[in-house]
Every structure is written in C-alpha cells, then in structure tokens.
N, C-alpha and C positions, 0 to 999 in steps of 0.2 A: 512243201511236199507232203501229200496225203498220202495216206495208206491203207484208206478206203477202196471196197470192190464198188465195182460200178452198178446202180441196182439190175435187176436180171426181170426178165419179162416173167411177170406168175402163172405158173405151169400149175395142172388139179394136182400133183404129187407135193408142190412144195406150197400148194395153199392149205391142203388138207395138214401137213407137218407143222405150219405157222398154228394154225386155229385148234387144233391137239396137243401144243405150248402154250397157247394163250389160256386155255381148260386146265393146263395141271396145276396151278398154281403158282406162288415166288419161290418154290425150288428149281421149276423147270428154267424159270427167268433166268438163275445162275448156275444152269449149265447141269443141277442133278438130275436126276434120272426122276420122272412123274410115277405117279401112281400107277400107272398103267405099264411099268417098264419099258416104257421108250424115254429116248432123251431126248433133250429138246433141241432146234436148229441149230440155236445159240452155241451150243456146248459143242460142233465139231469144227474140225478146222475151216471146212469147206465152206461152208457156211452164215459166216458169225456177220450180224454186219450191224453197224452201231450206230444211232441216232443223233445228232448235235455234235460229239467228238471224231476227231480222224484219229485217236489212237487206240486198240485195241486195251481190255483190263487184261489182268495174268490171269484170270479165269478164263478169257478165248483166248489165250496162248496155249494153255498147257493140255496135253492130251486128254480126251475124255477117260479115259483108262487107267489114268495117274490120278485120279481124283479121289480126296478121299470124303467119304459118307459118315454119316455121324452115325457111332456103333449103336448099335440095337440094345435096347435097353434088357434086354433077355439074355444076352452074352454077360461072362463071367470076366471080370477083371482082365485075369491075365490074356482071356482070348482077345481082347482089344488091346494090348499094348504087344507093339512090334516086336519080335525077335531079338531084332538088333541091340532095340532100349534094353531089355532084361537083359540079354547078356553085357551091354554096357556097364548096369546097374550092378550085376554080382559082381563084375571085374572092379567096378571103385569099393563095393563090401569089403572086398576078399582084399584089397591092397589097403583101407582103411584098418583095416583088422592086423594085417599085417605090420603095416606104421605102429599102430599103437604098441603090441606087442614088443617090436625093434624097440619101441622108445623104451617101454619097462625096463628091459631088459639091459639097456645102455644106462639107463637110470640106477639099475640097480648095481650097474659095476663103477658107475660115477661115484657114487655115495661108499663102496668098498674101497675106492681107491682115496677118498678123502679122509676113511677112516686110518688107513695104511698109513697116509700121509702125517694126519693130526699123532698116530701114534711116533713116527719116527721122531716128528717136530718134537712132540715131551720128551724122546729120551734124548736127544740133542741137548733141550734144555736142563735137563738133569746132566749129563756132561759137560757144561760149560759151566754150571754152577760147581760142580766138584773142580775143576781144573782151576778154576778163579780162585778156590777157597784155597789150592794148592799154591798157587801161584802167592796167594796174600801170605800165606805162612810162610816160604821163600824170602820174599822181599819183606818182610815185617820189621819193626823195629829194632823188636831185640834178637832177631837174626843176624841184623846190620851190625847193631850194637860188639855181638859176640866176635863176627867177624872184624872188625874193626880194630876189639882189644889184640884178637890171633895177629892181626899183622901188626902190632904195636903201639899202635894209635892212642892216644887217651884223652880222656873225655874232660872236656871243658867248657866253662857258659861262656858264651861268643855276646852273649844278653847284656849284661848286666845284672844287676840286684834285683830280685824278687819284689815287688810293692805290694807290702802284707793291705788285704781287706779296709783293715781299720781307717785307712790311707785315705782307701777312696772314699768313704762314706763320709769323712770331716768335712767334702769340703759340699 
C-alpha cells in the first residue's frame, strides 16, 4: 500500500514553482523558505511528492508554519530561546534554590538535634555512673560484713589455713 500522489500533468504555474526550487538551493529542498521568500513545493502539504520511496519524511508532514528556521545570527540570546524554555528554566532555579535552602536548613536542625541528643546521652552517663558507685557502696563488703554482725552472724574461714608465700616458692 503506497502513499504516494499520482504524478499530475505540468501546468506553467507549477513548472515555474518546480524550477524556482531547484534555484534556491538545499534549504528550499527541505522545505525552508529560499532566498527570495517563497517556499518550496516540497514543503506544503499539497504538494510534496518523493522520488524512489512511497513514504513521506516528517519534514512533508509537518506544517509549513510550524517549522522552525535557524535564528539569525544578529538576535540576542534570549530572543531565540522560547518562552516556554526560560520560564521552564527559572521554575527548576527557583525550586533548585529552594531544595537547597530546605536542605540547610533541615541540616542544620539535624545537627542541633544530635547535639541535644549527644548532650542528654552524657548526662545519662553521668547518672548511671553515680547510681552504680551508690549501688557498689550499698552492696559492698563491709556493708555486708556490718550487716551480718547487726543480725548476729559471725565470721568464720569456711577455707581453710592461709598457705604463707614461702610455701609456694620451695617447691
């Protein structure tokens, strides 16, 4: 199935349009507009017809009007870039700007709170170091000891005899 026009019998309006494309040169070939401000056959819909292939490029698709022209070297920057892109562009600034900011800003309450944090953890550990040292002097020896004799208890070597030094080194 082609999708080729059928050729058309040459009329002087659409030989003289042929041979007034063939003169403007390889922009008029892709459909820009020649030197002379007309545009070429090629480039309207009506028109377009293609040598060797049956399918059309997206260049004889797309409207002559939609096309765009490569900017004039005499325009300024911004007069060649679209609307739409700049205002694209400040809206990722303006929200990149904004990101970063959020992040300091959460950065810097992250780093408050781990100082908060590192502070409590020391005095915890200064609490549990005094409570232990309370606790060992509680259950300590001669707390036991005292307590022991208060309920009547008395003290006895459960051991045996001491083995003085000398002892061990004889042998």
């Amino acid at each position: 199935m082609a999708f080729s026009r059928p050729p058309r019998a040459p009329s002087s309006a659409s030989s003289s349009r042929r041979s007034s494309a063939r003169t403007s040169g390889a922009s008029a070939a892709h459909g820009q507009r020649s030197t002379n401000g007309t545009s070429s056959p090629r480039a309207s819909k009506s028109a377009w017809r293609r040598h060797g292939t049956a399918l059309p490029s997206w260049t004889d698709l797309e409207h002559t009007n939609a096309r765009r022209y490569a900017p004039k070297s005499g325009e300024a920057f911004l007069e060649q870039v679209p609307t739409w892109k700049f205002a694209l562009v400040v809206i990722l600034l303006a929200a990149s700007f904004t990101g970063y900011v959020w992040h300091v800003n959460a950065t810097q309450q992250l780093l408050a709170d781990v100082q908060q944090a590192e502070a409590e953890n020391q005095s915890l550990h200064i609490q549990y170091n005094y409570l232990q040292g309370e606790r060992a002097r509680q259950t300590g020896p001669s707390v036991i000891y005292e307590r022991a004799r208060a309920l009547g208890l008395e003290e006895t070597v459960a051991f045996g005899p001491s083995i003085p030094r000398e002892a061990l080194s004889d042998r």
